[in-house]
N, CA and C atoms as a LAMMPS dump frame, in Angstrom:
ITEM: TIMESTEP
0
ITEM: NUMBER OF ATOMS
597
ITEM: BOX BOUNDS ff ff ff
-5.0000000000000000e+02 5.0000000000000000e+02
-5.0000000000000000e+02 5.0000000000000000e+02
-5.0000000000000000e+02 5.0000000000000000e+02
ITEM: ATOMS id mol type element x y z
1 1 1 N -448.619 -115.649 224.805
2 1 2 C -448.326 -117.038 225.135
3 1 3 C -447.714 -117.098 226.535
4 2 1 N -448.529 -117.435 227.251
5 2 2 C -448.276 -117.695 229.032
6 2 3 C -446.999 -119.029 229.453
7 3 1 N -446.308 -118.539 230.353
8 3 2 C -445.137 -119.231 230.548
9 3 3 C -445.31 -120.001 232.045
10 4 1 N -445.705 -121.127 232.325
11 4 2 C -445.123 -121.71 233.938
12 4 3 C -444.211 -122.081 234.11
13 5 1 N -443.408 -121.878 234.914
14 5 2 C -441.893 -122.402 235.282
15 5 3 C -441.92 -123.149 236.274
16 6 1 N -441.378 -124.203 236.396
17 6 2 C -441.537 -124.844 237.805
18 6 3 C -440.167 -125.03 238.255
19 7 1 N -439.845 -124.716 239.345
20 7 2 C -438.377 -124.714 239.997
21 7 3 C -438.438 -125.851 240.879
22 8 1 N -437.628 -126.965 241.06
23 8 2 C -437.641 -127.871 241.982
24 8 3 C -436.527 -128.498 242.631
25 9 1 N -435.318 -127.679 242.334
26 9 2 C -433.784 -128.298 242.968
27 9 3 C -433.912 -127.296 244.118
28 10 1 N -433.603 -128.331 245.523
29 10 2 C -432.854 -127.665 246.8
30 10 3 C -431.296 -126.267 246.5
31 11 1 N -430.938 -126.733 245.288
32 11 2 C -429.739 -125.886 244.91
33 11 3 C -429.763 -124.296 244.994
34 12 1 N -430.954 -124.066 244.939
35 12 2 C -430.518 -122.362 244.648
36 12 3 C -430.309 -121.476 242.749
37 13 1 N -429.816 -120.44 243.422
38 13 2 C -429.335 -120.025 242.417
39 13 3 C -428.034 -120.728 241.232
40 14 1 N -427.22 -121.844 242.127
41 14 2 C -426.521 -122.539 241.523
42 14 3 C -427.147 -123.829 240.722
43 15 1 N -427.867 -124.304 241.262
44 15 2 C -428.874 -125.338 240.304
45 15 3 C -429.044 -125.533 238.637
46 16 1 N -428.323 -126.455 238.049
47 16 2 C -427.757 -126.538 236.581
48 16 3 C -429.299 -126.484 236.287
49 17 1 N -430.197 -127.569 236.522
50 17 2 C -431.68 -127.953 235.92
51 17 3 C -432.2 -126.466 236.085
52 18 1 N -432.548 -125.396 237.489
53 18 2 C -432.853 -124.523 237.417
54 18 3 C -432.199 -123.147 235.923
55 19 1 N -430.855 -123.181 236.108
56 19 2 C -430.249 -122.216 235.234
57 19 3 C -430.542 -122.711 233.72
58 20 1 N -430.87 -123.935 233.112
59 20 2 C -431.372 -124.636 232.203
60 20 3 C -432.595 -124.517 231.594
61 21 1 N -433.489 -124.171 233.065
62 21 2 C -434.935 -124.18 232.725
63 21 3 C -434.828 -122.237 232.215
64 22 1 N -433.953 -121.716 232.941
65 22 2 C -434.032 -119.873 232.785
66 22 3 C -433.918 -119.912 231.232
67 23 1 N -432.668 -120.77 230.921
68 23 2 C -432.354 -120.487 229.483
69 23 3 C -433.671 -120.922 228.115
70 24 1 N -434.414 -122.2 229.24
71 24 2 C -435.572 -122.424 227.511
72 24 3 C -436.871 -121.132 227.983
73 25 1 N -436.694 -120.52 229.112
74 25 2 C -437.652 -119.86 228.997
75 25 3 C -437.678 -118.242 228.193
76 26 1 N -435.73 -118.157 228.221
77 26 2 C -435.265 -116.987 227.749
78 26 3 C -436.128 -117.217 226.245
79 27 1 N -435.676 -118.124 225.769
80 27 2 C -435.77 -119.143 224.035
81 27 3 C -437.321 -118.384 223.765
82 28 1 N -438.221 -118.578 225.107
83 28 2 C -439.739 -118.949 224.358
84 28 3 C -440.157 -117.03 224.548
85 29 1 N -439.66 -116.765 225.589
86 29 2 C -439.541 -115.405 225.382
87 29 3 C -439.279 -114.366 224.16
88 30 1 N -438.603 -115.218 223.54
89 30 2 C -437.869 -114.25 222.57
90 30 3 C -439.05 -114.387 220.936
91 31 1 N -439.472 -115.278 220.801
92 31 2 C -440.228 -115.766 219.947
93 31 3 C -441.944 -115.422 220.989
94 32 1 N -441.655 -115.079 221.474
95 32 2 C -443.147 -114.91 222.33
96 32 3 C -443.34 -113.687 223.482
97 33 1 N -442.108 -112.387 223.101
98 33 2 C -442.479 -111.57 224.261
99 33 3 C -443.406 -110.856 225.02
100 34 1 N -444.559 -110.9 224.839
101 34 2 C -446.054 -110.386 224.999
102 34 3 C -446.086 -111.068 226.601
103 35 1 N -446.067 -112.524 226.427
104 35 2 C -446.411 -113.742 227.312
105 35 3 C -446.195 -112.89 229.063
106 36 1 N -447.062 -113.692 229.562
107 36 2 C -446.397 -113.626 231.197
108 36 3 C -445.94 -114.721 232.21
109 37 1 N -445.102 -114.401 232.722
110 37 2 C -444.329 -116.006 233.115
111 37 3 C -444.247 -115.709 234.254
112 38 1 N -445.027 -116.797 235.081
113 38 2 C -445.6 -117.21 236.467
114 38 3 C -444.33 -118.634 236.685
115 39 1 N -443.781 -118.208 237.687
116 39 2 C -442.806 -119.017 238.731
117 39 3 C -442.996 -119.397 239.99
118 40 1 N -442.985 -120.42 239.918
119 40 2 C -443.446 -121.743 241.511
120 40 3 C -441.989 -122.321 241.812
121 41 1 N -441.955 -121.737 242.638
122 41 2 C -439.979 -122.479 243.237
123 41 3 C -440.716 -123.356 244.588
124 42 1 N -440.215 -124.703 244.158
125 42 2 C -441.252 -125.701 245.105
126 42 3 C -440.185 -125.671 246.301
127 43 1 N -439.066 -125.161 246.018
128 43 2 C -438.283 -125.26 247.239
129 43 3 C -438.41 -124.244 248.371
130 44 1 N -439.024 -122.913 247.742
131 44 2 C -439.362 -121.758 248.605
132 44 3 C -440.967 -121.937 248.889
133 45 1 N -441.615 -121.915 248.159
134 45 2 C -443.027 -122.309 248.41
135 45 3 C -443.596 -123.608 248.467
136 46 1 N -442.983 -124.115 249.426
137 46 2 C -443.59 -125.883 250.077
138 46 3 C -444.449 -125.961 250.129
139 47 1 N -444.799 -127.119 249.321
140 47 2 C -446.01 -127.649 249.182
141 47 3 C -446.304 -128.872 250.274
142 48 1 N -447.778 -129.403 250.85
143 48 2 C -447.643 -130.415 251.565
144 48 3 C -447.346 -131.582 251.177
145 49 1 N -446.851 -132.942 251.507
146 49 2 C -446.892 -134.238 250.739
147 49 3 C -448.005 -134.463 250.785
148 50 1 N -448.475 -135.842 250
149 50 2 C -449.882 -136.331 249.849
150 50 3 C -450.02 -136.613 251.374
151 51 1 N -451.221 -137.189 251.847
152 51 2 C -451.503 -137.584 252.987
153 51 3 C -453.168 -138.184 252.909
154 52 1 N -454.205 -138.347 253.818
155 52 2 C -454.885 -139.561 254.208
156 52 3 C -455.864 -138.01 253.741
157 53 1 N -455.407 -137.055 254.376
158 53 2 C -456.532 -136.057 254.196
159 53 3 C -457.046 -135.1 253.109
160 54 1 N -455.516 -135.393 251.75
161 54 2 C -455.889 -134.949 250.707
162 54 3 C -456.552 -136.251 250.13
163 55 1 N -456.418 -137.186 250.222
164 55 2 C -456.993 -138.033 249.471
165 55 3 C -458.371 -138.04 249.71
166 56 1 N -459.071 -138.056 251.121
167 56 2 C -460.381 -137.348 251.708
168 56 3 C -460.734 -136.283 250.523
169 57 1 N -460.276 -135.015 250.979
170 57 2 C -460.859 -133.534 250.056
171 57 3 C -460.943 -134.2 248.688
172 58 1 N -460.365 -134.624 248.032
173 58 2 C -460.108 -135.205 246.43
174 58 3 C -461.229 -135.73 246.163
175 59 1 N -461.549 -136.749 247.157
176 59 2 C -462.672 -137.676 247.371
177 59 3 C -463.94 -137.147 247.324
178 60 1 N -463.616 -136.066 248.105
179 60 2 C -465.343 -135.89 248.8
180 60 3 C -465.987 -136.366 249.913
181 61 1 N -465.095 -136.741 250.688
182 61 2 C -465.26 -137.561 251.9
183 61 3 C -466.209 -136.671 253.345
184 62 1 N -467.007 -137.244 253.445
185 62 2 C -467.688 -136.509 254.469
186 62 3 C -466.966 -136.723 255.981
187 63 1 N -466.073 -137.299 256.258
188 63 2 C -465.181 -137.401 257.114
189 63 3 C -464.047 -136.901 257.554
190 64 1 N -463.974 -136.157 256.333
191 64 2 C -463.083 -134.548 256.911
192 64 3 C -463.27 -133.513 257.138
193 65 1 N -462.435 -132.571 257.983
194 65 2 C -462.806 -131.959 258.367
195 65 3 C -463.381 -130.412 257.4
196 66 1 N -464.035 -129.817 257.682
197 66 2 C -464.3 -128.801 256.415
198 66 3 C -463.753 -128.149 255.864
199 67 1 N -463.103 -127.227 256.803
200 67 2 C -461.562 -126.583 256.678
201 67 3 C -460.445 -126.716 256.148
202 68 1 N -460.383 -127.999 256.743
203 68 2 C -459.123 -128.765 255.96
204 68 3 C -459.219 -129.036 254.594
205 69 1 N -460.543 -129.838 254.097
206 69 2 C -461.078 -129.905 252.694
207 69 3 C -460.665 -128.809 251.942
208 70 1 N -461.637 -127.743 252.437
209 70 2 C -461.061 -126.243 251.517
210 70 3 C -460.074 -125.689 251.644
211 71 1 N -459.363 -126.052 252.19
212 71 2 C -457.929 -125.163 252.209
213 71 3 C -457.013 -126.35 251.456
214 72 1 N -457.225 -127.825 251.439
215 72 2 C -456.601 -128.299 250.161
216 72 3 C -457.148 -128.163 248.732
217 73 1 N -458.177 -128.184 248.534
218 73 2 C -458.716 -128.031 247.411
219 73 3 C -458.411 -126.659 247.008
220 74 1 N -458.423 -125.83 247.906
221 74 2 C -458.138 -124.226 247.293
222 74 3 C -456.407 -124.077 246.469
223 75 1 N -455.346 -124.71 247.122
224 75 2 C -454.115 -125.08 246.938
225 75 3 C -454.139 -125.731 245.521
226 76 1 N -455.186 -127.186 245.65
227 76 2 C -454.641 -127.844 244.272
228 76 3 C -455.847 -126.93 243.126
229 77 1 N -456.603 -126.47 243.505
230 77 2 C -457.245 -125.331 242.499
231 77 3 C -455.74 -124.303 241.687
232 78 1 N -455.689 -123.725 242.359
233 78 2 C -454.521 -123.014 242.081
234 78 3 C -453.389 -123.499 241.31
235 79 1 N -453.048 -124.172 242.304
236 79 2 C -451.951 -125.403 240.472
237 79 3 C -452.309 -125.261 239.488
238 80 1 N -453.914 -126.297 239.679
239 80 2 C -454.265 -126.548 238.477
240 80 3 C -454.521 -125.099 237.47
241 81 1 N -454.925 -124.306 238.488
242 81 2 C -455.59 -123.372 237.74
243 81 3 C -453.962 -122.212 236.421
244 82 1 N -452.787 -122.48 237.431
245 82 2 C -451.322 -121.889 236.787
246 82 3 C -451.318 -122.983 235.318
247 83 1 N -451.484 -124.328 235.547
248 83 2 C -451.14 -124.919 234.535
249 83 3 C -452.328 -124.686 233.212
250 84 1 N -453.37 -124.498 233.35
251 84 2 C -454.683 -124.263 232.713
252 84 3 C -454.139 -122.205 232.054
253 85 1 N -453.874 -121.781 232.875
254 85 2 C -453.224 -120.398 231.931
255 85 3 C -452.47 -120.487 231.146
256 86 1 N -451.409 -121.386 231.252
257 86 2 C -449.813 -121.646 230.825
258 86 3 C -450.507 -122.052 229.255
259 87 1 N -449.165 -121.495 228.513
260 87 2 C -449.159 -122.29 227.032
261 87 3 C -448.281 -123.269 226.944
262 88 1 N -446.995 -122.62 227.959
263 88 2 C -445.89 -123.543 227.846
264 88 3 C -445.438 -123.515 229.582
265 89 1 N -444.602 -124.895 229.685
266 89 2 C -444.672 -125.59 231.143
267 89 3 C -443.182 -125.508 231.306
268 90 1 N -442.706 -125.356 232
269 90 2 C -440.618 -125.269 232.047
270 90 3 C -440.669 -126.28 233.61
271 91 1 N -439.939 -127.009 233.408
272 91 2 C -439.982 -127.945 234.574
273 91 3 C -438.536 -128.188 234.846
274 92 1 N -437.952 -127.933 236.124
275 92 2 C -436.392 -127.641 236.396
276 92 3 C -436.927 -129.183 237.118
277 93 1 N -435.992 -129.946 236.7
278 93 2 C -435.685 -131.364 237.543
279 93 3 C -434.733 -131.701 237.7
280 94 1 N -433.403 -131.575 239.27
281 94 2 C -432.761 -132.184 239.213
282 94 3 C -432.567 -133.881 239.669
283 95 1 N -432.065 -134.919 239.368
284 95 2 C -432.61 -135.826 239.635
285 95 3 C -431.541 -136.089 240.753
286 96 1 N -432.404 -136.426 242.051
287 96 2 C -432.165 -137.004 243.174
288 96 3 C -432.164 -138.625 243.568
289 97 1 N -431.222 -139.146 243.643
290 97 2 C -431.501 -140.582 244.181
291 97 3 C -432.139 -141.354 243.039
292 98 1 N -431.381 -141.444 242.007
293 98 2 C -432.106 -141.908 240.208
294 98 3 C -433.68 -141.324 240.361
295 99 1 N -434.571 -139.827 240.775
296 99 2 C -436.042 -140.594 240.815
297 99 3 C -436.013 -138.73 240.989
298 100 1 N -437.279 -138.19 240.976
299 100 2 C -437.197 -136.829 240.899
300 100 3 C -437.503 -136.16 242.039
301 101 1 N -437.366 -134.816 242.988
302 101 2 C -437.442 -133.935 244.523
303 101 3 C -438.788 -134.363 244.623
304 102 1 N -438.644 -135.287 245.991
305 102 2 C -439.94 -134.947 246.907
306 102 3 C -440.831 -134.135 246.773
307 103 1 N -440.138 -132.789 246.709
308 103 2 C -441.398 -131.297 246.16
309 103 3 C -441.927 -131.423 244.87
310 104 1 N -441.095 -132.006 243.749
311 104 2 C -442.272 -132.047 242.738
312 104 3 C -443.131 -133.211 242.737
313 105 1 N -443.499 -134.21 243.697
314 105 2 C -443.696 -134.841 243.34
315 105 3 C -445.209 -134.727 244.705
316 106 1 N -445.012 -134.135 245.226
317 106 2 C -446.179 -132.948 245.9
318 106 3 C -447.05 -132.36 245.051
319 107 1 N -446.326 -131.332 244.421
320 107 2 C -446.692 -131.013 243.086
321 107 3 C -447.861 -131.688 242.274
322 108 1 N -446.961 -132.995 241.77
323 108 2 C -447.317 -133.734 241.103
324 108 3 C -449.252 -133.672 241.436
325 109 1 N -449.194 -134.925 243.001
326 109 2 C -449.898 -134.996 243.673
327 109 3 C -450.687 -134.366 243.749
328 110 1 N -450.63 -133.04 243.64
329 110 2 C -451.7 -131.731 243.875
330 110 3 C -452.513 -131.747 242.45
331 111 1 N -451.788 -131.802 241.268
332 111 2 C -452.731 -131.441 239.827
333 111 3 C -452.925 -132.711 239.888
334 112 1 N -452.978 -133.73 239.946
335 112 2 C -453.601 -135.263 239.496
336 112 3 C -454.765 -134.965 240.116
337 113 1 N -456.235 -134.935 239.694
338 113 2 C -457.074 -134.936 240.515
339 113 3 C -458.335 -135.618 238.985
340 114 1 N -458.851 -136.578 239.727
341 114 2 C -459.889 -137.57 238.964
342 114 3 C -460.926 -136.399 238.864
343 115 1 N -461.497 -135.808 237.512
344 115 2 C -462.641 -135.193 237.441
345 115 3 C -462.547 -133.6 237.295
346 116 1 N -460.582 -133.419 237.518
347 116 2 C -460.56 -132.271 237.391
348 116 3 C -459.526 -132.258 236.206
349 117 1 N -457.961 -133.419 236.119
350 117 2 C -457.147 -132.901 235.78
351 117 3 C -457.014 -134.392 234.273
352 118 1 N -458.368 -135.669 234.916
353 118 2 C -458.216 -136.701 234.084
354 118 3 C -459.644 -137.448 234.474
355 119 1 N -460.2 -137.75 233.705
356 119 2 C -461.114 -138.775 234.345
357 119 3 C -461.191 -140.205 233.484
358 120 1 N -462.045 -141.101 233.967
359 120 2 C -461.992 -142.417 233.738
360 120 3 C -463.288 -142.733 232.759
361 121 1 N -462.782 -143.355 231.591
362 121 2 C -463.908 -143.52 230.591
363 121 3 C -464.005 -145.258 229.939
364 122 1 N -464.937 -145.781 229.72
365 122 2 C -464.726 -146.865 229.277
366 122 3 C -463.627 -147.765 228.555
367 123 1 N -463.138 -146.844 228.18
368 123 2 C -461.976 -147.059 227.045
369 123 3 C -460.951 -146.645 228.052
370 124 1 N -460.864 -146.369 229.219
371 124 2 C -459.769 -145.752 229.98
372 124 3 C -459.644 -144.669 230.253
373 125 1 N -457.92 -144.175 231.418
374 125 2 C -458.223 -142.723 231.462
375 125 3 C -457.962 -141.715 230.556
376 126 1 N -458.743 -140.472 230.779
377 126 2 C -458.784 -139.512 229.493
378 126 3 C -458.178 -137.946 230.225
379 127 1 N -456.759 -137.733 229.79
380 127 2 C -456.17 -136.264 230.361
381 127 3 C -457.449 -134.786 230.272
382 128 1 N -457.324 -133.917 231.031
383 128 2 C -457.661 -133.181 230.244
384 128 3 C -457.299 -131.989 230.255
385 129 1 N -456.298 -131.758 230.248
386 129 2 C -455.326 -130.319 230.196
387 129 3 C -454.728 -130.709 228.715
388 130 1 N -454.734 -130.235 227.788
389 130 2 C -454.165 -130.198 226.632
390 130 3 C -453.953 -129.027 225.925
391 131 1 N -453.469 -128.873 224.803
392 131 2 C -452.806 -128.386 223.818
393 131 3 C -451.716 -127.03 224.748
394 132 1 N -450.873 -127.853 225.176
395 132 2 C -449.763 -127.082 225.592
396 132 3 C -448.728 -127.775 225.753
397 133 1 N -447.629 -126.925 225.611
398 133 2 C -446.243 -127.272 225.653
399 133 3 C -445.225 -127.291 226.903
400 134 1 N -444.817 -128.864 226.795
401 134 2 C -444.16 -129.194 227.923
402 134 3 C -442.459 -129.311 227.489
403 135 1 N -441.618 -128.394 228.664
404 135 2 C -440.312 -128.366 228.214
405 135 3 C -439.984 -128.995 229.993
406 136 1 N -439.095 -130.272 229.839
407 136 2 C -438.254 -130.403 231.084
408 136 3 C -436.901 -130.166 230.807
409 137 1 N -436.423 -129.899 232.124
410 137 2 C -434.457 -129.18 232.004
411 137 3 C -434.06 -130.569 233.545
412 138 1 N -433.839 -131.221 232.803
413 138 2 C -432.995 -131.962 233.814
414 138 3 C -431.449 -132.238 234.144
415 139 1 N -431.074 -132.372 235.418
416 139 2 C -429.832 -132.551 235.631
417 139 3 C -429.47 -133.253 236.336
418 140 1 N -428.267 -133.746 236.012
419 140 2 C -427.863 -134.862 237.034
420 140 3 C -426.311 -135.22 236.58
421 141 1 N -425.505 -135.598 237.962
422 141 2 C -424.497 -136.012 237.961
423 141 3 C -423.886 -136.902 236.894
424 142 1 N -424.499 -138.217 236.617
425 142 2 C -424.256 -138.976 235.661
426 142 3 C -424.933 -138.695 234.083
427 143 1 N -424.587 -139.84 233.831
428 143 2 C -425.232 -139.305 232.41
429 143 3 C -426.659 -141.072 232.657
430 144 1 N -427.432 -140.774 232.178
431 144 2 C -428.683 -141.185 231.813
432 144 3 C -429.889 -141.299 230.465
433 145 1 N -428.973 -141.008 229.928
434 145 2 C -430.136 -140.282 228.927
435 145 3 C -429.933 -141.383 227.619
436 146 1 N -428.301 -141.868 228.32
437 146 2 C -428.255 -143.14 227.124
438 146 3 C -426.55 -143.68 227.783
439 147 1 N -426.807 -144.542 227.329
440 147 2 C -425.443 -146.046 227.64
441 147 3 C -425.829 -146.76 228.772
442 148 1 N -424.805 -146.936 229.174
443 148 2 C -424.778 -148.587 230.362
444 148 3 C -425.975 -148.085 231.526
445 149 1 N -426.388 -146.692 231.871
446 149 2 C -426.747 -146.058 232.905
447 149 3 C -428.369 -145.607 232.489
448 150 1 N -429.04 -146.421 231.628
449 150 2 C -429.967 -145.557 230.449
450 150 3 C -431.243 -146.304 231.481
451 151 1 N -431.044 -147.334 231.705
452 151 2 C -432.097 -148.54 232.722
453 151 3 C -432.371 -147.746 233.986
454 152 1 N -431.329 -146.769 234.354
455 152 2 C -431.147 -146.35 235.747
456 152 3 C -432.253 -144.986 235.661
457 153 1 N -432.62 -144.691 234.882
458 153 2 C -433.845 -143.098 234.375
459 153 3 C -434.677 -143.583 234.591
460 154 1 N -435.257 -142.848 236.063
461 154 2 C -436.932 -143.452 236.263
462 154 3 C -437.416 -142.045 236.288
463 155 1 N -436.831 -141.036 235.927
464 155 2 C -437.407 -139.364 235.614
465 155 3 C -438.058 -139.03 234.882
466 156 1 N -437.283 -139.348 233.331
467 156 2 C -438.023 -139.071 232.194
468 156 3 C -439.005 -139.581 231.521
469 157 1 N -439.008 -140.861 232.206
470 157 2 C -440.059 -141.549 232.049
471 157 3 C -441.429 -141.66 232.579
472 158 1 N -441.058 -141.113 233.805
473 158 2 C -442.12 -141.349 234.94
474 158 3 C -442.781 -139.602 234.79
475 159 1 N -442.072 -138.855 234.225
476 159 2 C -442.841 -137.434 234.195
477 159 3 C -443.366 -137.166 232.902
478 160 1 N -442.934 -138.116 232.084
479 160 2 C -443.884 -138.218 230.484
480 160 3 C -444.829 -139.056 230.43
481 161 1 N -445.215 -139.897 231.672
482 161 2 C -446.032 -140.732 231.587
483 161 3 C -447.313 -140.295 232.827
484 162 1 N -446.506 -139.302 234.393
485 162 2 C -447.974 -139.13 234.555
486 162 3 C -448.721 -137.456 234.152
487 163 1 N -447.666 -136.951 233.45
488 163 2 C -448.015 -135.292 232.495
489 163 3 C -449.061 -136.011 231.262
490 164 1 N -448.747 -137.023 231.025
491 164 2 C -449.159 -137.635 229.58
492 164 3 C -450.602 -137.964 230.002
493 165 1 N -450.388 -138.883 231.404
494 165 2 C -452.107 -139.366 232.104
495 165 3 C -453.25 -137.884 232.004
496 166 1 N -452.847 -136.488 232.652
497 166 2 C -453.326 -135.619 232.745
498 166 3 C -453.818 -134.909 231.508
499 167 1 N -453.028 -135.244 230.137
500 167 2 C -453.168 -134.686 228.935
501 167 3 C -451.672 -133.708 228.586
502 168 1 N -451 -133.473 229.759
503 168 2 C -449.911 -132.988 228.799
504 168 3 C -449.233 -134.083 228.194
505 169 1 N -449.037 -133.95 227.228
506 169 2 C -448.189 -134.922 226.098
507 169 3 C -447.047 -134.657 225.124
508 170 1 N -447.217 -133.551 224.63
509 170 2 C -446.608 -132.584 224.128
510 170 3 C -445.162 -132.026 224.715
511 171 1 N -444.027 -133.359 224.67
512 171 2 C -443.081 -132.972 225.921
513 171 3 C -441.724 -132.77 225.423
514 172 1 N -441.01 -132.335 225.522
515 172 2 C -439.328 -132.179 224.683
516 172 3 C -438.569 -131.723 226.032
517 173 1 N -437.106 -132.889 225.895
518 173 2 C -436.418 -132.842 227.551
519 173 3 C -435.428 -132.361 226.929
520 174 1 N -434.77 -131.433 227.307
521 174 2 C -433.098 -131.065 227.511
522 174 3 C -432.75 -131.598 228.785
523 175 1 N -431.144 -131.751 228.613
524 175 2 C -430.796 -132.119 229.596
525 175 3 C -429.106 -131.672 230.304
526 176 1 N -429.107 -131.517 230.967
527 176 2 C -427.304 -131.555 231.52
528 176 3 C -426.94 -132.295 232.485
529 177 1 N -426.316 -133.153 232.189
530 177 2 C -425.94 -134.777 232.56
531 177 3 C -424.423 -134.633 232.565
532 178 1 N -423.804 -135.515 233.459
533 178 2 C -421.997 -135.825 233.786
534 178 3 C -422.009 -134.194 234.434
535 179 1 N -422.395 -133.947 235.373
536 179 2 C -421.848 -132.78 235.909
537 179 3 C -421.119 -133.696 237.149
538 180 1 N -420.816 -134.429 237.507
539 180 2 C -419.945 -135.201 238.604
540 180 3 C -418.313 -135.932 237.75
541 181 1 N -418.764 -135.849 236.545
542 181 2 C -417.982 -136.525 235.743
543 181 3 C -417.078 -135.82 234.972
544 182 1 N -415.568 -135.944 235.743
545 182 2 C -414.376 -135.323 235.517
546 182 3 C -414.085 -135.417 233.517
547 183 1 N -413.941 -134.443 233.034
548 183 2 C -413.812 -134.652 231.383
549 183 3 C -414.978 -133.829 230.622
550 184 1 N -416.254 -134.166 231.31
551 184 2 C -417.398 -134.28 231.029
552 184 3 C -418.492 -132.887 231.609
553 185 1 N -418.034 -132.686 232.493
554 185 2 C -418.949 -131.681 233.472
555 185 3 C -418.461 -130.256 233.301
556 186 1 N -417.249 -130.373 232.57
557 186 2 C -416.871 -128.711 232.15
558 186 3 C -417.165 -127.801 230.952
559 187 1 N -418.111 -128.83 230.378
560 187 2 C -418.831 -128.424 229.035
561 187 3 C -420.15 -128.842 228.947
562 188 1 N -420.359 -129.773 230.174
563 188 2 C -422.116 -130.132 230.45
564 188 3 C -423.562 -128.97 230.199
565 189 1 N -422.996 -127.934 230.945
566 189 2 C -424.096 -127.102 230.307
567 189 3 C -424.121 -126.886 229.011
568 190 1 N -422.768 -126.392 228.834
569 190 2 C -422.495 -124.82 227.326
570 190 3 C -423.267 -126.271 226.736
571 191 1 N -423.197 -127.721 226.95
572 191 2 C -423.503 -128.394 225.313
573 191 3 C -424.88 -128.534 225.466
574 192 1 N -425.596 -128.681 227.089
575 192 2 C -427.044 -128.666 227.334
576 192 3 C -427.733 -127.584 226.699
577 193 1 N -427.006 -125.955 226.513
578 193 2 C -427.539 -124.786 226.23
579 193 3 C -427.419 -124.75 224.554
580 194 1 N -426.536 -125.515 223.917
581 194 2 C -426.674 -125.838 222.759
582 194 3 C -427.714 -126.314 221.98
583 195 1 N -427.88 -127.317 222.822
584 195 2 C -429.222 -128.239 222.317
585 195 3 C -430.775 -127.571 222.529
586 196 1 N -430.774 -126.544 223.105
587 196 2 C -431.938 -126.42 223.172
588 196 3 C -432.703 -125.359 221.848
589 197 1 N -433.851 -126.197 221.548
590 197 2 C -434.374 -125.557 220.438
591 197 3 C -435.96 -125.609 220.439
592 198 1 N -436.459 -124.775 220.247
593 198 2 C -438.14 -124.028 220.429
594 198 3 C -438.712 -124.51 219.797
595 199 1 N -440.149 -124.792 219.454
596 199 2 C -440.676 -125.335 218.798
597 199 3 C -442.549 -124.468 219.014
């Protein structure tokens, strides 16, 4: 059972969402040690943002240049092709500015592809990466996940909804939340590392 990890906090080795995502992968490890687990740290291996010219290559546009075409398409091949091995997906998100890193959202950008990763059918669009397991580890200063601040989560929503477009669906979030929050942030992980359970 094949493992992708996706790393996406500027933080480093200190990064709660990163050290979060180590721990569900320890979890799937242990119930699955055979597996091989492929790691994309979007912060060390930058990805490009979208631009005029991936949307070209995506396209098929005879107006780009050739080069350029294949050397994006070869990139979002490759994504796609890590997520298409994977059984299970580990997604480190810390949340920036209520909304999730620029780099995953590159990422993102790169596996969305009409014809490769979802296409469009009468009835609407149809994912097609399926039967695999999606784990996100998110973190963030406040808490979000519920009370007065619950409206303010455009993360968990917005990464279960365009994983869900593609066909992953299959999604279970841990989280470690109030790490800014005096009372709250000195037991934020140990209770994040609590909660997490395999499936």
């Amino acid at each position: 059972m094949n493992i992708l990890q996706i790393k996406s906090s500027l933080n480093g080795k200190k990064s709660s969402s990163t050290k979060l995502s180590d721990v569900i992968v320890e979890e799937i490890r242990k119930k699955y040690p055979t597996g091989i687990l492929t790691v994309r740290d979007l912060a060390i291996d930058i990805l490009p943002h979208f631009s005029d010219q991936h949307f070209g290559a995506f396209s098929n546009s005879q107006e780009i240049d050739a080069l350029i075409k294949e050397d994006i398409i070869k990139i979002s091949d490759k994504l796609i092709d890590e997520i298409q091995q994977a059984d299970f997906i580990v997604i480190a998100v810390p949340i920036y500015n209520l909304t999730i890193p620029s780099i995953l959202k590159s990422w993102i950008d790169l596996i969305v592809r009409a014809q490769k990763t979802f296409r469009y059918t009468a009835e609407g669009p149809v994912g097609l990466l399926s039967g695999k397991k999606v784990y996100l580890s998110i973190s963030s200063g406040g808490i979000y996940s519920q009370g007065p601040r619950k409206s303010h989560d455009f993360t968990e929503p917005y990464l279960k909804t365009i994983l869900g477009f593609i066909g992953l669906s299959d999604i279970t979030t841990f989280r470690v939340e109030g790490l800014s929050i005096p009372g709250i942030s000195e037991t934020a992980f140990s209770n994040a590392v609590q909660s997490i359970h395999i499936s």
